[in-house]
C-alpha angles and dihedrals in degrees: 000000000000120000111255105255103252127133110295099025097066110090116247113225090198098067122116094003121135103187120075096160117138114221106240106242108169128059145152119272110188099340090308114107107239143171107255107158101073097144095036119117131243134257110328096005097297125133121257114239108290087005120139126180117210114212113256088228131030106230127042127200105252109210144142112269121005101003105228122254109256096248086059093038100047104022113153085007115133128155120218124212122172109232129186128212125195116213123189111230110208132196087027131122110211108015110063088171147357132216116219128201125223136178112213119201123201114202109206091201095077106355089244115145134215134186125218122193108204106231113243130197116280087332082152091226122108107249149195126054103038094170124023116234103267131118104282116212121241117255113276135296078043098049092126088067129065129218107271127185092278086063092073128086140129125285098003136110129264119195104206106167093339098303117118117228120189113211115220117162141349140202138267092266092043089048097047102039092054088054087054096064092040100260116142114211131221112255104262110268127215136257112251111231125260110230098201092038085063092044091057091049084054098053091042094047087044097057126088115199124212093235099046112212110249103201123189113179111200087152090107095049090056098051096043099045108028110129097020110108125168121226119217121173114213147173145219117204097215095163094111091073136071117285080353124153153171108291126198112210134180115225119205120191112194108212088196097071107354093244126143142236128180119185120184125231114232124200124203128273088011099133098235127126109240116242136199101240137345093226121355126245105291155105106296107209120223107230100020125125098164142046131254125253109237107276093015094111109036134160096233141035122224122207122206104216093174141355115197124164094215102047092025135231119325117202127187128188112246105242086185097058090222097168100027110129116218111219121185111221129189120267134181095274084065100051107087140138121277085017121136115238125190122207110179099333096312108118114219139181130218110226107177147335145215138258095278108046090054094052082044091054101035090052094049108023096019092233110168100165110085106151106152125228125258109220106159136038120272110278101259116249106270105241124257122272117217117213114223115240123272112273097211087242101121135328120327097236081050095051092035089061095054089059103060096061148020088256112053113217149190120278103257111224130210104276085172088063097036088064106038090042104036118134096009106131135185116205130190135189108229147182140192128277101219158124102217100093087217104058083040090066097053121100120215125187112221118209120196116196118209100205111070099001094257135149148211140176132207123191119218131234118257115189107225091000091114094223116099119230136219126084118013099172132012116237115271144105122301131206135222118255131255095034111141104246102224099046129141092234130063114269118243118249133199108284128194092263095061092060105083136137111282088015122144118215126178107215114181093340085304110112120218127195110201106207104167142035138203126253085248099049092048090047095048094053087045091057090045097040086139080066092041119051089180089064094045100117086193094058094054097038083060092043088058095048089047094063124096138291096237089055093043090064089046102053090040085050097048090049096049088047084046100072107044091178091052088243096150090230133090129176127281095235093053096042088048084045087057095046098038082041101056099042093241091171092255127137115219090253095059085045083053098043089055099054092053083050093056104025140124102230121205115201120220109259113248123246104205094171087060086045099051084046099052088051090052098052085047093061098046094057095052090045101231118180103165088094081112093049089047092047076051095047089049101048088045102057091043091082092170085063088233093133092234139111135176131264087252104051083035089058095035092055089046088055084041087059094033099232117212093231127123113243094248092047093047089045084048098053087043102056088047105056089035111116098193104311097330121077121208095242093198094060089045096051094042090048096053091038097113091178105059088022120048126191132201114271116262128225118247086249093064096049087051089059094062084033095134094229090046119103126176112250088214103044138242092259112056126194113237110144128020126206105230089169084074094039095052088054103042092047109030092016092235123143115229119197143129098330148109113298088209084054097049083048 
């Protein structure tokens, strides 16, 4: 039962729509007001009553999301289809009518259409395009349509301006493309025959001329093979003759026309003249020694059939060839290693060729065999070059460099190490090797640059200690002791792998023991442990299986004693004190290496109140004030209104505002206030304003700790217990858990 119609109960048709816009249907056309939207919608896009819009092209890309425009769809996309026409010939004898071919093309772009007419030899018709490309009207009563892509099909006619086209067969993209909208296509249909058109074949097959035509078509050689040339070396023992010699020569071969080039080879100081080419670009005969006289060999032969002085001098091609002279020239099949080839008369011998040629030869002959030909002795050793000792002028890599040529020049370094390597930087903490109680008090710090293998050492301060900090040694390259100075060879310098934990190094007669590493260093060699045997877990790990079987128990016995409670875990001194006491062949770094293998590390706790501080006092003292434009920035790119971002676009708005903060200290805020990959931005911004939020002062010492070039000596990571159960069974295989340590013994 339908709803009386009273105010409330009838539908609104407004409700919920956006779009209000009127169609412009009336404009000016050469100064005269018309009606020029016909097939424009109503108000909002919708159809008038009655009122129906064809589409302006008949296919549409179907797609997920916003379907493309057809010019973008179906740019450069035509389909091809062959067409006949029959044409009556009036007021002619022998032709009645004539049939034409076409070939139609349909562009998908804009369903326009053009027609092409193939151009055929003295057909006496001007060919070629027969329609322009333009959208062609639909035969009347349907002239105010044009042909779309549903129009097409095999063996039926197509009316385009009154002419009748027969369609009669398409292409591989036509035919595909129409399956792929679910058209099925007519099976092709057949020309029908000229009957004039064969008449004319017969005459002309029929006639004999008096100058036959000779065709050689070497059109398809030189497409297939331009460019591909095959490389033969080759030599001519010339030793026979006078001053004569062994000469070294180059063979092309040239696929595209089989003709042949030699070049010689010409070595230095040799006393010959140098010369353009051994033989020019050409066809090389078999059994020739000498050349031809001009018009000797010729293609082909002329015949006089009369000479007059009053009519003149009548000439005739020979059709017999009865002086033709028949002339065997190399081709490729002749051309083989170790085969003999005369030029001239010069016998010469192919040795070798290159990549090329054999792929060419084993694809088309199947060669395999290509051992060249040794045809001179091997070339003698060059003799050594000493070099002459070192002057004491420069560096030696300086005054090594101004021997080895005319001009002397700088030392080149490796760029390709400098890159990969730059800024990596080893430090160890050092002390003195020495029997002065003062200097063995003194603590050094030892950098070793990547880069380019330098070093450098810094002395700490001591307070009350008498002795003044600061550089101890400029950065530079250091060389191992006892080198003689004045020698012939470089001398060897301190290399990565020679900075290690426990190691002893003599820099400049001072002797320096390093007895700690950064987190960064150790975790570096351990990283690289194919560069730095002393870091390979798996080497010492094999050190330590390959001892004996007496130092084995003990250590087994030590670390079961060791751990009264059955932990698992003992400390690292006494596990360092077991290792360094039994003279198990380890260094202090790969004890050290395997306590932080098998340790239990304990992370620093974070102070995010000294954090929040030193930022602070960052800030204020560059005196930053866009913390509001930045709390703008922020609200403005979460457009959900969550009042998150992620770590990327957090960190990207911070470089945008360049915000006064050290790297470690910004890396620092930003993992603490992450919750998973998003940062509460508000809490961030309200814990570094240092306006509305102040913060207590912090001491110098605490701004030095977030400084972007400080790093701890000791590392963030320290090594307090280590887990020997695991070691025990990684390394003896043996299973330690709650039992008797006289039993696992």
């Amino acid at each position: 039962m339908a709803l009386p119609f009273l105010p409330g109960n009838s539908p609104n048709k407004q409700l919920g729509k956006e779009k209000f816009h009127k169609s412009q249907h009336f404009d000016y056309s050469n100064g005269i007001p018309m009606l020029v939207g016909c097939e424009k919608p109503g108000i909002g896009g919708e159809l008038l009553g009655g009122q129906k819009i064809k589409p302006k092209y008949s296919v549409y890309p179907k797609g997920r999301g916003s379907a493309l425009p057809s010019w973008l769809a179906f740019d450069k996309q035509a389909l091809c289809f062959e067409a006949y026409c029959q044409e009556a010939v009036p007021e002619a004898r022998d032709e009645t009518y004539r049939i034409r071919k076409f070939n139609i093309y349909f562009y998908l772009e804009d369903d326009t259409i053009q027609v092409v007419e193939p151009e055929y030899k003295n057909s006496g018709i001007p060919q070629g395009t027969f329609i322009r490309r333009q959208r062609v009207p639909l035969p009347p009563p349907n002239d105010d349509q044009f042909y779309n892509i549903f129009h097409f099909n095999l063996d039926q006619q197509m009316v385009l301006y009154s002419r009748t086209f027969t369609v009669t067969n398409c292409d591989t993209f036509t035919r595909n493309f129409f399956s792929k909208l679910g058209v099925r296509l007519n099976n092709p249909a057949a020309v029908p025959a000229d009957p004039y058109s064969n008449l004319r074949q017969q005459i002309e097959k029929s006639m004999t001329p008096l100058r036959p035509y000779e065709r050689r078509d070497t059109l398809k050689q030189f497409l297939d093979h331009e460019g591909k040339v095959l490389r033969f070396k080759c030599f001519w023992d010339d030793s026979e003759s006078v001053f004569g010699d062994l000469r070294e020569l180059v063979l092309h071969y040239f696929l595209a026309d089989d003709t042949i080039e030699i070049l010689e080879i010409i070595p230095p100081n040799s006393g010959r003249d140098t010369a353009a080419k051994f033989l020019h670009r050409s066809k090389l005969p078999k059994h020739s020694v000498r050349m031809k006289q001009p018009g000797q060999l010729t293609d082909r032969t002329v015949l006089n059939v009369f000479d007059s002085s009053k009519q003149g001098k009548r000439y005739i091609l020979d059709s017999l060839k009865t002086g033709a002279v028949n002339e065997d020239f190399y081709k490729d099949c002749d051309l083989t290693i170790g085969r003999e080839v005369s030029v001239w008369g010069r016998r010469l011998i192919i040795a070798d060729c290159d990549d090329f040629t054999k792929d060419y030869y084993r694809s088309k002959y199947g060669i395999e065999d290509f051992t060249p030909v040794q045809y001179k002795a091997p070339p003698a050793p060059k003799p050594p070059r000493p070099m002459p000792p070192y002057n004491g002028f420069g560096s030696e890599e300086d005054s090594l460099s101004s021997c080895q040529g005319l001009l002397p020049k700088p030392p080149q370094k490796d760029f390709y190490k400098f890159m990969e390597k730059d800024r990596n930087v080893l430090k160890f903490s050092a002390k003195m090797v020495t029997d002065d109680p003062v200097d063995s008090e003194r603590m050094f710090i030892i950098s070793f640059y990547l880069c380019d293998d330098s070093i450098s050492v810094y002395e700490r301060s001591q307070r009350n200690s008498g002795v003044l900090g600061g550089k101890f040694l400029e950065r530079s390259l250091i060389k191992k002791p006892g080198q003689q100075l004045f020698k012939s060879e470089l001398s060897e310098y301190f290399t990565a792998q020679d900075m290690y934990v426990g190691a002893t190094i003599c820099i400049n007669n001072w002797n320096f023991q390093l007895l700690d590493a950064d987190e960064y260093t150790l975790n570096y060699m351990e990283q690289h442990a194919e560069e730095f045997p002393k870091a390979n877990v798996g080497n010492i790990l094999s050190k330590l299986r390959s001892i004996q079987e007496e130092k084995q128990s003990e250590i087994r016995k030590f670390l079961t004693l060791s751990d009264p409670s059955n932990t698992g875990f003992i400390p690292y001194e006494s596990f360092r004190g077991l290792l360094t006491g039994l003279d198990c062949g380890l260094s202090e770094h790969e004890v050290l290496m395997l306590g932080r293998c098998f340790s239990e590390r304990t992370q620093p706790e974070v102070d995010v109140g000294l954090m929040l501080a030193v930022a602070q006092d960052f800030l204020k003292k560059k005196h930053f004030e866009e913390l509001p434009a930045m709390a703008r920035d922020f609200t403005y790119r979460n457009q959900q209104k969550t009042g998150r971002l992620s770590i990327k676009e957090t960190r990207t708005i911070c470089k945008a505002f360049k915000l006064p903060l050290p790297e470690t200290l910004l890396g620092g805020l930003l993992s603490v206030f992450a919750d998973g990959d998003e940062i509460d931005y508000h809490a961030f911004l309200a814990g570094i304003n240092w306006v509305e939020h102040h913060a207590p002062p912090v001491m110098p010492e605490d701004t030095l700790k977030f400084n972007v070039n400080a790093r701890s000596d000791g590392g963030g990571a320290t090594v307090k217990h280590v887990n020997y159960s695991s070691l025990l069974r990684d390394v003896f295989n043996i299973t330690s858990n709650n039992a008797d340590p006289t039993t696992a013994t």
